[in-house]
C-alpha positions as a Markdown table, in Angstrom:
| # | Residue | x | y | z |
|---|---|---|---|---|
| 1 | Unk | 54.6 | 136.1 | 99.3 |
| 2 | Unk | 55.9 | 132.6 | 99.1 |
| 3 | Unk | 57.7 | 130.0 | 96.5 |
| 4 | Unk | 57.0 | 126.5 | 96.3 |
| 5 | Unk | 59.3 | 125.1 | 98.6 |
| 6 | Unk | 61.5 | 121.9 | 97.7 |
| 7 | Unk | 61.8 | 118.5 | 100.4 |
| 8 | Unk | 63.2 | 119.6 | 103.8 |
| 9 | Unk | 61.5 | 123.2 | 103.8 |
| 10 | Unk | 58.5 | 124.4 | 104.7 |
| 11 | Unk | 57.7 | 127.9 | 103.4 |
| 12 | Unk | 60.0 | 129.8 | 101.0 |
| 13 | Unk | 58.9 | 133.3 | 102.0 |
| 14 | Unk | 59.6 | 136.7 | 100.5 |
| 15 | Unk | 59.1 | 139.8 | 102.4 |
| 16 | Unk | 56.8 | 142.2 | 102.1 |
| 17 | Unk | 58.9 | 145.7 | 101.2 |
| 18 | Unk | 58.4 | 149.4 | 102.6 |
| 19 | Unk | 59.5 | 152.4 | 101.8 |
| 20 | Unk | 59.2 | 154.7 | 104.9 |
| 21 | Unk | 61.1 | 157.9 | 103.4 |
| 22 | Unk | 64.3 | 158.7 | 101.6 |
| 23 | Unk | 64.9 | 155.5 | 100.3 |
| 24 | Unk | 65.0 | 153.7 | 103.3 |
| 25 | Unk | 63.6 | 150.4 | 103.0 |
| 26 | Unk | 61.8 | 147.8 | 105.6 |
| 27 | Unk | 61.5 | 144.6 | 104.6 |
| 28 | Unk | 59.0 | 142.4 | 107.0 |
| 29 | Unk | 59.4 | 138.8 | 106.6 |
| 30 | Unk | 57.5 | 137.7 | 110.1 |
| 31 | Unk | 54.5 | 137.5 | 109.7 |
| 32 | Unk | 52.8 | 136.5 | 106.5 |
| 33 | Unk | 50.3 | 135.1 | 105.9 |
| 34 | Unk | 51.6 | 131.3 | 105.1 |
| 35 | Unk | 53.4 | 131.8 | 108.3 |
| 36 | Unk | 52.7 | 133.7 | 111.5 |
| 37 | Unk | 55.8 | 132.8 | 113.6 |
| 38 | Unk | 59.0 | 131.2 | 113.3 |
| 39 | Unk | 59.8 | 130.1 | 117.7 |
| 40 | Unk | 58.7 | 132.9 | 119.8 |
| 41 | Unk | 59.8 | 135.0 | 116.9 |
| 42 | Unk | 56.8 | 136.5 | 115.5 |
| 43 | Unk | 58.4 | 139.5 | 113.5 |
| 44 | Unk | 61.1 | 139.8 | 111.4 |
| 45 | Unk | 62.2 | 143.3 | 110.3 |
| 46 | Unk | 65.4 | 144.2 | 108.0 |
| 47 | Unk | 66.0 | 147.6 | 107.7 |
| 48 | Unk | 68.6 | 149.4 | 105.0 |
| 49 | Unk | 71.2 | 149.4 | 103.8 |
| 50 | Unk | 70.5 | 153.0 | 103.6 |
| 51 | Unk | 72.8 | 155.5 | 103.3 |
| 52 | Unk | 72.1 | 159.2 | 104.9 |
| 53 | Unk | 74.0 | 162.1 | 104.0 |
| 54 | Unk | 74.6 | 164.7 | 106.5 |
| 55 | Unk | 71.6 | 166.3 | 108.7 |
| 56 | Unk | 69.8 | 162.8 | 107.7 |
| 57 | Unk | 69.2 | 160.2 | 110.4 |
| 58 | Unk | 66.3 | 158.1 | 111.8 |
| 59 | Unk | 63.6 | 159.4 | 114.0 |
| 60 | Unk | 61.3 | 157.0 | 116.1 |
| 61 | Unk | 59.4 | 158.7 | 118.5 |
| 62 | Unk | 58.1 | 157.3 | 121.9 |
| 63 | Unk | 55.4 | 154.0 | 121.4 |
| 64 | Unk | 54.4 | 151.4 | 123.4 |
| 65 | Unk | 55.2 | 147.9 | 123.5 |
| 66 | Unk | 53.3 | 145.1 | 125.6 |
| 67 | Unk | 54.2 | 141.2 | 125.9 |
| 68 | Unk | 57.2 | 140.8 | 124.1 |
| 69 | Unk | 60.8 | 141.3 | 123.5 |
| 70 | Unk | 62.6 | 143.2 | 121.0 |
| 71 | Unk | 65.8 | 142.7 | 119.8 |
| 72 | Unk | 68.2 | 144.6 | 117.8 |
| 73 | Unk | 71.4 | 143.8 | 115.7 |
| 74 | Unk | 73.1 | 146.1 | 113.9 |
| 75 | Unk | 75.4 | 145.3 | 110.4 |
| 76 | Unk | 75.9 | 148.8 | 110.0 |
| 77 | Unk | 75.7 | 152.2 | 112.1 |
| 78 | Unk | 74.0 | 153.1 | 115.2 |
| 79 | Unk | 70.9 | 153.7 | 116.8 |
| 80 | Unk | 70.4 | 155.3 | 120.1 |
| 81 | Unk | 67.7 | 153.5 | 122.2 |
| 82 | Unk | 66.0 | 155.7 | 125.0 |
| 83 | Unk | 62.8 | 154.4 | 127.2 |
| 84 | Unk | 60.6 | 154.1 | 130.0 |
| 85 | Unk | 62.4 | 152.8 | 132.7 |
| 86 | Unk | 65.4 | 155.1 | 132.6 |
| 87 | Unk | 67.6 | 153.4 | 130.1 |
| 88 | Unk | 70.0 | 155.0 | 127.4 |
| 89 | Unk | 72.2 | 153.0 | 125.1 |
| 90 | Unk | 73.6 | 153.0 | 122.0 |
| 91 | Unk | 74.0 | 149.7 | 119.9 |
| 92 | Unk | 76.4 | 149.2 | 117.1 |
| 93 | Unk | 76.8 | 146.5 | 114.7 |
| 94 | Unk | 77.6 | 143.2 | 116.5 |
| 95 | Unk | 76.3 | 144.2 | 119.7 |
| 96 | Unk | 72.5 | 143.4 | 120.8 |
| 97 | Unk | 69.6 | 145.5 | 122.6 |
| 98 | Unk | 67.1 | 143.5 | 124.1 |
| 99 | Unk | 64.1 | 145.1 | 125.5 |
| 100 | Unk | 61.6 | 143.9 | 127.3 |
| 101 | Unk | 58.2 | 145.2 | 127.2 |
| 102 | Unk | 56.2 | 142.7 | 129.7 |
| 103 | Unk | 53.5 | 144.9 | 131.0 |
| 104 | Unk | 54.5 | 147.9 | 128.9 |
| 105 | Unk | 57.3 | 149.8 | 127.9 |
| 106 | Unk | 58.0 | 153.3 | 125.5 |
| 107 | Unk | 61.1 | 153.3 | 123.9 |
| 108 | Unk | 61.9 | 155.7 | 121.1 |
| 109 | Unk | 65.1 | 155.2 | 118.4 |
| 110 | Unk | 66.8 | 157.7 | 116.6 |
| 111 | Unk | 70.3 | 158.5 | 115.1 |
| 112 | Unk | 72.9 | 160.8 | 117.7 |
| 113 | Unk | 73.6 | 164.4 | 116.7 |
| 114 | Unk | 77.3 | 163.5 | 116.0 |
| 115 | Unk | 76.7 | 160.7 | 113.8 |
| 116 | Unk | 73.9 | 162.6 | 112.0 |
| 117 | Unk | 76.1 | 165.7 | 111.1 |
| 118 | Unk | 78.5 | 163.6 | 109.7 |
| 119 | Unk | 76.4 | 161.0 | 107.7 |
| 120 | Unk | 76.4 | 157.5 | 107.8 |
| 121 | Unk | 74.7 | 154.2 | 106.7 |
| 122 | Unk | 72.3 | 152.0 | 108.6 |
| 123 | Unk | 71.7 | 148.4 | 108.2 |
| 124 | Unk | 70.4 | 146.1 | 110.6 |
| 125 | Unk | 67.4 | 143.4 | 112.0 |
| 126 | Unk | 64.6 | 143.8 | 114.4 |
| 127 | Unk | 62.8 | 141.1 | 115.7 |
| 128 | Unk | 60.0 | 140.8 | 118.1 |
| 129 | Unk | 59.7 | 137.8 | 120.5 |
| 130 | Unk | 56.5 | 136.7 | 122.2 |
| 131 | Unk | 56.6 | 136.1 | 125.3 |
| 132 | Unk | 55.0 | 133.0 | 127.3 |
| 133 | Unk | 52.0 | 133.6 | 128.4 |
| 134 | Unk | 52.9 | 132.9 | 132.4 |
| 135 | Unk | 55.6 | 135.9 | 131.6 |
| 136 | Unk | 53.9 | 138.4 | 129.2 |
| 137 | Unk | 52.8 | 140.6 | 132.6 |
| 138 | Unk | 56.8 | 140.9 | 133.8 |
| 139 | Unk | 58.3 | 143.5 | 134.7 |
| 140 | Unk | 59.6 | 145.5 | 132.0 |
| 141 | Unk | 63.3 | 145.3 | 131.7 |
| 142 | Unk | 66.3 | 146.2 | 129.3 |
| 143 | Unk | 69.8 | 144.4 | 128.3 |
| 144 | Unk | 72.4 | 146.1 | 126.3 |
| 145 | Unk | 74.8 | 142.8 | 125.5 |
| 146 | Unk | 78.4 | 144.0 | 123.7 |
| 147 | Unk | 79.4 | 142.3 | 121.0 |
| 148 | Unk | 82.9 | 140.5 | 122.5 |
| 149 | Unk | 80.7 | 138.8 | 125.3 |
| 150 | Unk | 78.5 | 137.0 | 122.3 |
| 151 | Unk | 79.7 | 133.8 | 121.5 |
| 152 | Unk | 81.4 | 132.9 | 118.6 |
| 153 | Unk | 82.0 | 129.7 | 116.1 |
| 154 | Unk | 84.2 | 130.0 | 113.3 |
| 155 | Unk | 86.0 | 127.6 | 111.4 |
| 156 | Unk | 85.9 | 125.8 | 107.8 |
| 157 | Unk | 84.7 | 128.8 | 106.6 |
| 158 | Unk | 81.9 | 129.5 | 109.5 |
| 159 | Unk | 81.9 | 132.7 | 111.1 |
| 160 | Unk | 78.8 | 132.4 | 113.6 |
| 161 | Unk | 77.6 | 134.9 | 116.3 |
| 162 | Unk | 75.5 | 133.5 | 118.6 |
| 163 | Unk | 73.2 | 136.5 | 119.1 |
| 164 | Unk | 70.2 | 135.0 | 121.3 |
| 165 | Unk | 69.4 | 131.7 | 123.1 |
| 166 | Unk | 71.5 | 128.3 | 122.2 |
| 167 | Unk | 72.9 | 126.6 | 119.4 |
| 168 | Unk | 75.9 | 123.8 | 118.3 |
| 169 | Unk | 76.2 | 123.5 | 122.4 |
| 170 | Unk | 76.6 | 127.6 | 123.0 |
| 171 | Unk | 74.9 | 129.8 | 124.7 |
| 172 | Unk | 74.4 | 133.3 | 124.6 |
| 173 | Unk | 74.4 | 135.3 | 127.8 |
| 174 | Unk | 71.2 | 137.6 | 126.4 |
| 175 | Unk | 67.8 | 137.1 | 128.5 |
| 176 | Unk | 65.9 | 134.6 | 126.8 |
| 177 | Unk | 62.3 | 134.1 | 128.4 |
| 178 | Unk | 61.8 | 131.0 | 126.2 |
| 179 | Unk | 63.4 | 128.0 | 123.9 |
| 180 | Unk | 65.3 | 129.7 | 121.0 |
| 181 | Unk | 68.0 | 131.0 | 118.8 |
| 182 | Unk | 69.3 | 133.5 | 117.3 |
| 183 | Unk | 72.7 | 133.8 | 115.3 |
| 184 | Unk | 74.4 | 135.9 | 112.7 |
| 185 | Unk | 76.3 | 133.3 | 110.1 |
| 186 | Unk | 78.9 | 134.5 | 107.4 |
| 187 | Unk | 80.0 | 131.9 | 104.9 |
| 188 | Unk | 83.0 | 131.7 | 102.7 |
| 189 | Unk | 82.1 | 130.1 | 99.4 |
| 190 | Unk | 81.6 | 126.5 | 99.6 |
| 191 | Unk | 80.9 | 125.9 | 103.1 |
| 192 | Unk | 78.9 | 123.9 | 104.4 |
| 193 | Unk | 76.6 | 124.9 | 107.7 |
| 194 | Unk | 74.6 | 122.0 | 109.5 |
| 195 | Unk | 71.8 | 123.4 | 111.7 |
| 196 | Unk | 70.8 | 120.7 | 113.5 |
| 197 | Unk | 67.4 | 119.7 | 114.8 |
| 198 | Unk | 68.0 | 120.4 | 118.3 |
| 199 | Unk | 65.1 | 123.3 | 118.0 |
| 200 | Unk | 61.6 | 122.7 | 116.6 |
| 201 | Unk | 60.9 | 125.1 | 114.8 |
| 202 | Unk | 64.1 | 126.5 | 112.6 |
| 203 | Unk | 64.6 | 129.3 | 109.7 |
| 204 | Unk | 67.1 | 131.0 | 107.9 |
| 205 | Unk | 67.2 | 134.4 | 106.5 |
| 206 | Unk | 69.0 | 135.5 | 103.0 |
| 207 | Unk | 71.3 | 138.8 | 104.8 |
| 208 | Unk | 74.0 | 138.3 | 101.2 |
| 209 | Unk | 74.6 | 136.6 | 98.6 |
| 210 | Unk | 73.2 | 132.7 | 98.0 |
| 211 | Unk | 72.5 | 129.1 | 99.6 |
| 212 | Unk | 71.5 | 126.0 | 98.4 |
| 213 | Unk | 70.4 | 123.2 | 100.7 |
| 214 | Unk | 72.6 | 119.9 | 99.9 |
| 215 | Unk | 70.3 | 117.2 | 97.9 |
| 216 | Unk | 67.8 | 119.9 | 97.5 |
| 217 | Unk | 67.4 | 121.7 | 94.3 |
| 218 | Unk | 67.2 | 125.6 | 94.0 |
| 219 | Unk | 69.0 | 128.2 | 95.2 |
| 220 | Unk | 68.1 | 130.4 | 98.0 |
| 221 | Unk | 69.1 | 134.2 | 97.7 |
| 222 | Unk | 69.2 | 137.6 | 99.5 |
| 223 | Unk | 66.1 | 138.4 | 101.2 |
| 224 | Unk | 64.2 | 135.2 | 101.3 |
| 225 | Unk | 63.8 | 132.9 | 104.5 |
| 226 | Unk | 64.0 | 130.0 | 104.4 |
| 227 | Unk | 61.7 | 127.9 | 107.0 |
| 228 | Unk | 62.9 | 124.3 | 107.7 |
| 229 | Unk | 60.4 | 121.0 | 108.2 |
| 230 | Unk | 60.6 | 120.3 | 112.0 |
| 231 | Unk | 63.6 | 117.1 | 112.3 |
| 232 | Unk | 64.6 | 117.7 | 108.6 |
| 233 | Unk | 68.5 | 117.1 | 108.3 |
| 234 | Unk | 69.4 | 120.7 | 106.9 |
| 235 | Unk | 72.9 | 121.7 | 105.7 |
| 236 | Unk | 73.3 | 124.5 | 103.9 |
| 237 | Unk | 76.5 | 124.9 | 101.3 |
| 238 | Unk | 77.4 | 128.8 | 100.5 |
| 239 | Unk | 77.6 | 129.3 | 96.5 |
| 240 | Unk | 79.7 | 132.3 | 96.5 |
| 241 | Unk | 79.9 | 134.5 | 100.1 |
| 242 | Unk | 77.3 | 134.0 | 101.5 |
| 243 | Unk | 75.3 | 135.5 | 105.2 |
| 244 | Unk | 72.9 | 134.3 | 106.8 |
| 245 | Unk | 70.3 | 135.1 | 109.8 |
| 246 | Unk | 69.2 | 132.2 | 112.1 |
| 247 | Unk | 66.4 | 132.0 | 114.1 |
| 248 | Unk | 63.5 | 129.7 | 115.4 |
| 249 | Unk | 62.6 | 127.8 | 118.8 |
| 250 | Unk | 60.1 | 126.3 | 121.0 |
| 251 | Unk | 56.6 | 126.9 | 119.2 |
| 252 | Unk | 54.3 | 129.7 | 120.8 |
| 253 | Unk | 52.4 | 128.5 | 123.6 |
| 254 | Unk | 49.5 | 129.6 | 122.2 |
| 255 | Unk | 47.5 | 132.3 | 120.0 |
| 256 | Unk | 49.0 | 135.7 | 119.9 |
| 257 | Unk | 46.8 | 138.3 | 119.1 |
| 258 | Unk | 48.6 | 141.4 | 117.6 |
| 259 | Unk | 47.2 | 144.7 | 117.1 |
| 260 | Unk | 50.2 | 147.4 | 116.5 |
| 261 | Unk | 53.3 | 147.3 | 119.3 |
| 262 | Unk | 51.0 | 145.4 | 121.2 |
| 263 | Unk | 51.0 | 141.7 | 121.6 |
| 264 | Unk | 49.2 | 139.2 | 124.1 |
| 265 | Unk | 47.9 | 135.8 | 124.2 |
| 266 | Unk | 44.2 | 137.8 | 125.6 |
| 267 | Unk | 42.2 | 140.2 | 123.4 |
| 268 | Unk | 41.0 | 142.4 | 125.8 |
| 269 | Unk | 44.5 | 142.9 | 127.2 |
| 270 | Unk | 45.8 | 144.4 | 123.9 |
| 271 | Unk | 42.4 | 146.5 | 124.5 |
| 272 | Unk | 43.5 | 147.9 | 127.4 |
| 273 | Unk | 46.7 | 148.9 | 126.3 |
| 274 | Unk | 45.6 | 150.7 | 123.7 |
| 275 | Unk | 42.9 | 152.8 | 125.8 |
| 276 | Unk | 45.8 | 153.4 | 127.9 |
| 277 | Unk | 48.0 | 154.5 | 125.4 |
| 278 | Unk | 45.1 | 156.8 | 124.1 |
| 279 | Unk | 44.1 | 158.3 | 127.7 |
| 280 | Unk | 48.0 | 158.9 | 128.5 |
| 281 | Unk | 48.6 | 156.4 | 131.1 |
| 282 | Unk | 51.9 | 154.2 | 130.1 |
| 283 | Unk | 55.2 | 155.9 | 130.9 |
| 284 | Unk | 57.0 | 158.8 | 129.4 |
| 285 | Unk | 60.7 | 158.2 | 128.0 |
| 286 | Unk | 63.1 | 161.0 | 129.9 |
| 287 | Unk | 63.8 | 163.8 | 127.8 |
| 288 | Unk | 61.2 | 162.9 | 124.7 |
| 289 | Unk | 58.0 | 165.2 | 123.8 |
| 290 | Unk | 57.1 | 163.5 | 120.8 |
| 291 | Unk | 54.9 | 160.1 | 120.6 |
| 292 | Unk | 53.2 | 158.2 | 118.1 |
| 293 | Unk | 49.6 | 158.3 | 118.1 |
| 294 | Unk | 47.4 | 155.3 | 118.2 |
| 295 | Unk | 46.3 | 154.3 | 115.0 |
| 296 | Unk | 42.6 | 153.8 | 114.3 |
| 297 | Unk | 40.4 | 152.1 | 114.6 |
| 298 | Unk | 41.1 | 149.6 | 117.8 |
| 299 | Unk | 38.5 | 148.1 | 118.0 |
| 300 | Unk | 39.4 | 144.2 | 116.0 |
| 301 | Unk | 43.2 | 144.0 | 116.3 |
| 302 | Unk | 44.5 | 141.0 | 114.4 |
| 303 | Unk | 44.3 | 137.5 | 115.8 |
| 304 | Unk | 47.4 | 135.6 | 114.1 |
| 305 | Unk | 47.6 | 131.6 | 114.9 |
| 306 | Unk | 50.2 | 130.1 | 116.4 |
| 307 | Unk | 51.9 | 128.7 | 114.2 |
C-alpha cells in the first residue's frame, strides 16, 4: 500500500502485515508493488515486537537460499542461526549476521533452549540483498559482525549505527558485494538528520515514533518507509524520539526474478534450484531433521523489475 508522497519522496509505502502465530507479526515493506527494490535491497522484513512467555520461541526450519544476502539486526532478543557450511552463531541486538547464499545455502533460525525456558521478546529486521549478477554463483559464505566493531555517529542528538556498506564518510567492516547502506538511526526530539545524496537510490524506515522532512509537509510515522527522489536534498527533523532504518544503494544491475528463497537475474536458474531443493540435492544444516517443503506450484515464479 502507498500514500501520496509530497516533493522530495518518491513512494510513501506501508507494509503489508502477517500474522504467522501467537501474535507475532511480519511486516514486509520490500517489495510492493509501486516499488520492487530499494539498492540491492529487494526485501524488507520487520518482525515483533513480540513477546513469548516461557516454552515459546521461534522455529525456522532448514530452506534454501540462492543469489543473495541476508542480513539480520536485532532490537531485541536472540536468534540462533545454523547452516550449510558449518556455521553456528547467535546474534543479539546491535550485532549483524550476514549470510551469503551465492550458489545456495540452508540455514534454519530458531530461539536457544535457555532463552526459551525463561521467556523473552523478539524484535528485529531482515533484509535480503541481491546480488550482482557476475557474483550471484559465489561461493556461499557467512559473517557474524559484533556490535562494538560497527561504526558509530552520534552527536546533536544522532545516535547512528552504521550496520552495512558506507555512509557520512564511514564504513562498515560487513561484506558488502555491491554499492550500499545500511544504518540503524535513533533521534532525540528535534534533530535533524541529513542523508545525503552520496547513494542513488535512498529510503528510510519508520522503526518509533515520527519524522517530518524539513520544507515538506506531513509527517512520517512508525512503519512506513519512506523512499527518497534520487539527488533530492533530504533532512529529516525527529518530532518527538524518533528511530529510524536506512537503507538504499547502487540500483540492481538488472531484473531479478524471485520465486520463494530463491533469487537470480536467470529464470531457469531459480528453476533449478527449486528441482534441486525438491529431489534433495542442496546441503543439510548439521544437527537439523526438519525442512521446509517447496511450495507449489514452481512452475512461473515472479519476475519483479528492477527498479
Amino acid at each position: 500500500m502507498t500514500v501520496r508522497p509530497a516533493a522530495g519522496i518518491d513512494h510513501i509505502l506501508l507494509p503489508a502485515v502477517r500474522d504467522i502465530g501467537g501474535g507475532f507479526q511480519v511486516r514486509r515493506s520490500l517489495p510492493s508493488a509501486m516499488r520492487r527494490s530499494v539498492g540491492p535491497f529487494i526485501f524488507l522484513d520487520s518482525f515483533g515486537p513480540v513477546t513469548f512467555t516461557a516454552g515459546e520461541g521461534m522455529d525456522t526450519r532448514p530452506h534454501p537460499h540462492i543469489g543473495l544476502s541476508t542480513l539480520s539486526y536485532l532490537i531485541e532478543g536472540e536468534i540462533v542461526h545454523r547452516d550449510s557450511e558449518g556455521f553456528v552463531q547467535t546474534i543479539k541486538p546491535g550485532a549483524v549476521n550476514l549470510m551469503t547464499a551465492g550458489r545456495g545455502i540452508v540455514h534454519s533460525e530458531r530461539t536457544a533452549p535457555a532463552t526459551r525456558s525463561a521467556g523473552h521478546r523478539l524484535f528485529g529486521f531482515q533484509s535480503w540483498i541481491a546480488l550482482p549478477a557476475q557474483h550471484e554463483e559465489t561461493d556461499p559464505g557467512f559473517q557474524h559482525v559484533a556490535a562494538d566493531t560497527l561504526p558509530r555517529i552520534e552527536g546533536e542528538g544522532i545516535d547512528l549505527r552504521l550496520i552495512a556498506g558506507s555512509l557520512l564518510g564511514r564504513r562498515a567492516p560487513t561484506n558488502a558485494f555491491s554499492d550500499l547502506f545500511n544504518a540503524d538511526v535513533v533521534l532525540q526530539a528535534g534533530a535533524r538528520l541529513r542523508i545525503d545524496a552520496e547513494h542513488v537510490e535512498r529510503a528510510a524506515y519508520v522503526i518509533d515514533g515520527a519524522v517530518e522532512v524539513v520544507s515538506e509537509d506531513g509527517l512520517f510515522r512508525k512503519d512506513q518507509l519512506i523512499v527518497f527522489q534520487p539527488g533530492a536534498e533530504i533532512v529529516l527533523r525527529a518530532v518527538g524520539p524518533a528511530r529510524l532504518m536506512l537503507l538504499g544503494g547502487e540500483p540492481l544491475d538488472g531484473r531479478r526474478h524471485i520465486h520463494w528463497n530463491f533469487v537470480s537475474s536467470r529464470r531457469e536458474r531459480i528453476e533449478q534450484a527449486a528441482q534441486d531443493w525438491r529431489e534433495g540435492r542442496f546441503p543439510v544444516v548439521p544437527g537439523e531433521t526438519e525442512f521446509i517443503p517447496l511450495p507449489e506450484p514452481t512452475s512461473k515464479p515472479a519476475a519483479p523489475r528492477a527498479a
